[in-house]
N, C-alpha and C positions, 0 to 999 in steps of 0.2 A: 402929712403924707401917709404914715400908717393909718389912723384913723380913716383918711379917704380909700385905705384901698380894704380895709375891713368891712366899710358901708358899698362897697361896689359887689364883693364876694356874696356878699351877705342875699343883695336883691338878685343875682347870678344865681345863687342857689335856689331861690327861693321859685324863679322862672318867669317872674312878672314883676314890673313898677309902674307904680303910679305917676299919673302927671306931677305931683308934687315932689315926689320922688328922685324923678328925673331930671326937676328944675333945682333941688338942692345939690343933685349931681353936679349937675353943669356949673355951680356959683363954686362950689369946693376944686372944682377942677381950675375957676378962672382965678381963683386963691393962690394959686402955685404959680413958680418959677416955672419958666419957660422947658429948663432941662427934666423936672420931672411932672409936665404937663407932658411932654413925647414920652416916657416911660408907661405913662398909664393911659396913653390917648387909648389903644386898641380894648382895654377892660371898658372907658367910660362909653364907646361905641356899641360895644356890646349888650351895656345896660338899655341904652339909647332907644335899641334894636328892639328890645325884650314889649311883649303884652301891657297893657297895663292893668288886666285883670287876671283873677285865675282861670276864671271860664274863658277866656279868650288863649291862654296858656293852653289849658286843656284841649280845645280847639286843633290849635297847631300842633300838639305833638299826635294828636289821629292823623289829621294830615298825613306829617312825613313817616308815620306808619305806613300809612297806605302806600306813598310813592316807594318807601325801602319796598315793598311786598313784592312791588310793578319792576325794580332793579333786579330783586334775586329772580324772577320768573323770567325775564329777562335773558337772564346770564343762561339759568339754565336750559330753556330752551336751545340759546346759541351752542351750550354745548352738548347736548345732545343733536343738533344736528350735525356736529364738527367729527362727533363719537361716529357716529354712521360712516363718514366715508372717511374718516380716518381705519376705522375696522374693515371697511372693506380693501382699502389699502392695502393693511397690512397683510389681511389674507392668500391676495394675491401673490403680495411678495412673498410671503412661504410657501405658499405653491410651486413658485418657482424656484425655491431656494431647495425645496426635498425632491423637484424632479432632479438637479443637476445634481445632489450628493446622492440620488441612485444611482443614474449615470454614472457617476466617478467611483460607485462602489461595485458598479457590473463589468465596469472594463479595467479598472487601476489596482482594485484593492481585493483580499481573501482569495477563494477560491480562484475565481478569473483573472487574477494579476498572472502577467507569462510568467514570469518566477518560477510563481507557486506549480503553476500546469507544466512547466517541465521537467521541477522536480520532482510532482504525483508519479509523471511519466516512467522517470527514472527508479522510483521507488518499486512503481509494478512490475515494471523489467526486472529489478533484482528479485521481487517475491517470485516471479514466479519462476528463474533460475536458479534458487532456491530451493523450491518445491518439489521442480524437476529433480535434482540434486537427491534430494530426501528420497521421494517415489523410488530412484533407479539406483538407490546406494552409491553413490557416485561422489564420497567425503573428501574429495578434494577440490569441490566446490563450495564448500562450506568449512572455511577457515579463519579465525580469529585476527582482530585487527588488521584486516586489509582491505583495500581501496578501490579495484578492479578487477577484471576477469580475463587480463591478457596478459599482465605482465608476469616476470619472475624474477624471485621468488614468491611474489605480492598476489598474486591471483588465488580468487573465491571470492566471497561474500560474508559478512559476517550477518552470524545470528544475532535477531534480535531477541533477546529473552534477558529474564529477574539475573541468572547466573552469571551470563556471559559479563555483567560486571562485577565480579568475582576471581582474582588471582589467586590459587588457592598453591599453598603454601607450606612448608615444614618451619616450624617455629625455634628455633634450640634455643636454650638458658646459659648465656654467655655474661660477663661482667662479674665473675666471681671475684678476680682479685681487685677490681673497682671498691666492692659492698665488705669483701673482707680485712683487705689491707688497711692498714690507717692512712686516711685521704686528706688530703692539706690541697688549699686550691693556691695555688702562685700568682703572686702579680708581676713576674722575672720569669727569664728562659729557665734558670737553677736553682735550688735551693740545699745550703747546706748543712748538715747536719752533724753535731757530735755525740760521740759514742764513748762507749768504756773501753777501754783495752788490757788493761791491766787494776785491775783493784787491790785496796788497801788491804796490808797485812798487817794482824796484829798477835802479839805475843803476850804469852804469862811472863810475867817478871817479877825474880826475886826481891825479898825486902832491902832497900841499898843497891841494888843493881841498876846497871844503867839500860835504859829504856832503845830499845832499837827502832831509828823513824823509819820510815811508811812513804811508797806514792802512788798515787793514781794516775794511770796514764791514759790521756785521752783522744780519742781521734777524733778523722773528721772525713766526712764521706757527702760527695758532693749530689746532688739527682740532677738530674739536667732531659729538660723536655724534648721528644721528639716530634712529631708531624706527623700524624695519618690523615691521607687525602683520597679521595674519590672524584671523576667526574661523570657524568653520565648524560651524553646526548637524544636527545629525541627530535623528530619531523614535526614542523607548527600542526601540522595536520593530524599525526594522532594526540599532541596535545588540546587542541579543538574539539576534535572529534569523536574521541570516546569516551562513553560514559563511564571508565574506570579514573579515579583520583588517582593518577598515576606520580604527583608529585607525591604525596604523602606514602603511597606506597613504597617507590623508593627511596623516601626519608629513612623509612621504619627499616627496612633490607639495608642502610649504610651502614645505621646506629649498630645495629646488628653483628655487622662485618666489621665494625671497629671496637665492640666486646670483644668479640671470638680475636681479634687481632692482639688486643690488651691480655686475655687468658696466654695465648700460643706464647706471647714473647716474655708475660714476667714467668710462667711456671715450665714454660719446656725451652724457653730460649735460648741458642749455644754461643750467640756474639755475634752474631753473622749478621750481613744485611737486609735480612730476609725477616730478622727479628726487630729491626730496628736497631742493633747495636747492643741488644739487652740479653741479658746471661741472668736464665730463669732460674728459679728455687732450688729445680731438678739437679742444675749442675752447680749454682752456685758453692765456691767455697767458703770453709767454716760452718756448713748446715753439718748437725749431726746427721749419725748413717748407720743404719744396720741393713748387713749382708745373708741373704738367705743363703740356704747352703744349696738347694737349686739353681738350675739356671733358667728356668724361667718363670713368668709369673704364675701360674697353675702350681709352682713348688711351693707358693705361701704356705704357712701354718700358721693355726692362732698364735700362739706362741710367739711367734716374727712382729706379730701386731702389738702385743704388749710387751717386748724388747722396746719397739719405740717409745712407748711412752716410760718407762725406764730408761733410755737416755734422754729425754726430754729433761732439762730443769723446772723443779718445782716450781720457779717463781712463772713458768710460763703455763703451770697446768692449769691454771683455773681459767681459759680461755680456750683452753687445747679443743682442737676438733680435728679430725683425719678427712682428707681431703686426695679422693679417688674417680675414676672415670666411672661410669656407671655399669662396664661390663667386668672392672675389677671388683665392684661391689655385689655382684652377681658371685662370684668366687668367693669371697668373703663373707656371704650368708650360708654358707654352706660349713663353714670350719667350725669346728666344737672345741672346746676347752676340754683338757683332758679330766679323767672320771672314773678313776679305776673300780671304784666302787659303788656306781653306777649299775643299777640290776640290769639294762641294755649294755651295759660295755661301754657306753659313750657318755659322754659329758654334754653340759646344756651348748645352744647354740652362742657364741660370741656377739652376733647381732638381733637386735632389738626393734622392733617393726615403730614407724612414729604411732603415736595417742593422742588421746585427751589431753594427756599428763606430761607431756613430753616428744621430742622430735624423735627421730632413728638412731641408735647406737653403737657402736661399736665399745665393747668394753667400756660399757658406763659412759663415752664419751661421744656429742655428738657428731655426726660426718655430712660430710657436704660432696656434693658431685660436682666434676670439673670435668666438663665436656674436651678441656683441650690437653688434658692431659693424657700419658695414653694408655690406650684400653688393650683388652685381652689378645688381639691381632697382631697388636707392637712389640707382642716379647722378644726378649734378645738379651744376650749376655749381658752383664756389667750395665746394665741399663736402669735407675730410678725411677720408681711408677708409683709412690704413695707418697704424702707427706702426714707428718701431724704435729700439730704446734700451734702457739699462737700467733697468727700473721700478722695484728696488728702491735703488736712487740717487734718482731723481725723485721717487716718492712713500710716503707711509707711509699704510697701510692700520689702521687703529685698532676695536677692538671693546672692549664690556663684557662680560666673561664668556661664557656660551653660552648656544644658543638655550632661552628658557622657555619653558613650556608649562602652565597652569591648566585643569583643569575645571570646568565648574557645569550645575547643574543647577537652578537659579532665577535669577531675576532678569529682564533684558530686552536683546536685543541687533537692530541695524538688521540689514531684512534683504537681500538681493542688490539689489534693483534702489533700495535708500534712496528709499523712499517710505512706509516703516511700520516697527513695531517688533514683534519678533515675542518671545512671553512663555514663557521656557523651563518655568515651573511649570506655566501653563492648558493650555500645547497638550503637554506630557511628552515633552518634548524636552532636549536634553542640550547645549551646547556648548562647544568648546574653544578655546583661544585661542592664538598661538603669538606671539611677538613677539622680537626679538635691538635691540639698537642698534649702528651702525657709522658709518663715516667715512672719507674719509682726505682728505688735502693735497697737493699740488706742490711739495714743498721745494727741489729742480734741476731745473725744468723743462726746462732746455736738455740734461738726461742725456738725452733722447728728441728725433725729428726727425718731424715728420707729412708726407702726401703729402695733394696737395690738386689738384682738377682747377681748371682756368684760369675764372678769373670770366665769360670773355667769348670 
């Protein structure tokens, strides 16, 4: 069987057999079983098929050169004439396909959509009541974030210009007792803290004598968080519609309001609800105190300045800074240490302007300004207007995580002047809400010393 199919390959390749060839073919094919007489019937046909010379090979394969030549020229004629009106086909069909998307861009879409044409409309109505406006000085047609020219309080126009998106603003530097105090973040409404109250006494003792013991007595002082909240509504419409970020700007104006809230209540707080419940620096007791012999604060002397720092304990000076409104510190640039021998009569100035080398001074020590403490306009008898000390010794500043922030857009919230509730669904309004909780406590009151004008 192999042999016969090697001798069949063989004259297959070669492209021609001989009569003798084919007669040995035929006797090796009638040699086999039946089963692999059908396995090789379609090769011994083939041979069968085949020239029996070369030249007669050679012959046939010009041949069916020439008829392939006559197939492919064939083809491609058929398709180039198929190419022809298939192309013209298609032609037409985009003809007609860029007339209708003109059509549907002359009357549906850009410029000629109604839309757009009655909003041009509207646009040139307002420029040129606008214009008017300008021409005949007439500024109460040109008013910021409003929407029509009939209603009130809402009537003008607004300009369109680079500024008009621009809230321009007074900045103040609030968060002092935040960045000063020692800040502990809570994972609890409260946190509590112990303290020293009494410390260990020790004594010389004779040689044989008996040793007298000692205690330490300790407190315990609790902080506990309150809640500052904001909400603030606004119309979907000037949310939409103007180009001021008006969320982020009111973000920046809460955070703001809830420094300046955190200053007012740990440094001038009196317990009241207005403070939060917190009872500041100013009045806290056990804060040391020096009393001017003035009564007000223009009676300062240098002098009064470093009293403080002499009742200050030393373990709290190497942190110590004086911490003043910026119009007390205005008065306080001005006071001289005394200088008897001084060829002017006066002594050098007590404060020190910030450097290269160092921040502003007071008596060697640096001072920091606290907007919420009060300034040169607040004086009044028996009243505390300075402090100096280390606050991070003194007190601990406590928060819950960071400022939150919720939106809605339904429901109901009171509005400025709390006398009604105003319904975020019926009137399509939006409001947001911001809220943080803080805190903090006097754990060494005595690490700080206050100044305080004379009761009388």
């Amino acid at each position: 069987m192999t042999k016969f199919l090697k001798f069949l390959k063989s004259l297959t390749e070669r492209g021609y057999a001989t009569e003798v060839e084919k007669a040995k073919a035929v006797e090796m094919l009638k040699a086999l079983d039946g089963e692999d007489q059908a396995e090789v019937a379609e090769a011994a046909e083939a041979v069968a098929d085949l020239p029996e010379t070369a030249e007669e090979a050679e012959a046939q394969a010009d041949e069916d050169d020439a008829d392939g030549d006559a197939v492919e020229k064939g083809i491609k004629a058929l398709f180039a004439r198929e190419g022809k009106r298939l192309e013209k086909s298609l032609k037409g069909d985009l003809a007609t396909y860029m007339a209708e998307q003109k059509e549907l861009m002359a009357s549906k879409a850009g410029a000629y959509h109604p839309d757009v044409q009655a909003k041009r409309k509207e646009l040139n109505s307002t420029l040129r009541k606008t214009v008017s406006g300008i021409v005949a000085g007439d500024l109460s047609l040109i008013k910021e974030m409003t929407s029509d020219d009939t209603g009130s309080p809402y009537a003008g126009y607004t300009v369109d210009s680079e500024l008009s998106a621009e809230i321009r603003h007074l900045m103040t530097e609030y968060g002092v007792a935040r960045r000063e105090m020692e800040s502990v973040q809570l994972t609890k409404g409260s946190y509590k803290v112990n303290d020293l109250v009494t410390d260990v006494t020790v004594y010389w003792v004779d040689e044989g004598a008996v040793v007298n013991s000692t205690q330490a007595v300790l407190g315990q002082e609790t902080l506990t968080l309150k809640k500052l909240g904001a909400i603030v509504t606004m119309t979907s419409e000037l949310l939409e519609d103007t180009e001021i970020d008006l969320i982020s700007f009111m973000a920046s104006r809460v955070a703001e309001g809830f420094a300046r809230a955190e200053d007012q209540a740990f440094f001038t707080g009196t317990g009241s609800a207005a403070f939060g419940g917190f009872t500041g620096l100013l009045s806290a007791s056990g804060v040391n105190e020096v009393t001017l012999a003035g009564t007000t604060f223009a009676s300062m002397k240098a002098e009064d300045l470093i009293d403080m720092v002499d009742k200050t304990p030393s373990g709290a000076l190497g942190n110590a800074k004086y911490y003043l409104h910026r119009t007390i510190m205005s008065v306080v640039r001005k006071l001289r240490e005394d200088a008897v021998t001084a060829a002017d009569g006066a002594g050098a100035f007590i404060y020190q302007a910030p450097s290269q080398s160092g921040p502003a001074t007071i008596w060697g020590y640096p001072t920091v300004l606290v907007e919420a403490m009060p300034g040169i306009a607040d004086t009044a008898v028996d009243t505390s207007f300075v402090l100096f000390g280390d606050l991070r010794k003194a007190c601990i500043f406590g928060y819950k995580g960071a400022l939150k922030v919720k939106r809605f857009d339904a429901g109901e919230v009171r509005n400025v002047a709390d006398n009604a509730d105003i319904n975020l669904l019926t009137t399509d309004r939006e409001a947001i809400r911001w809220t943080q909780r803080v805190g903090y406590i006097t754990v060494i009151p005595s690490a700080v010393t206050k100044l305080t004008t004379a009761a009388s």
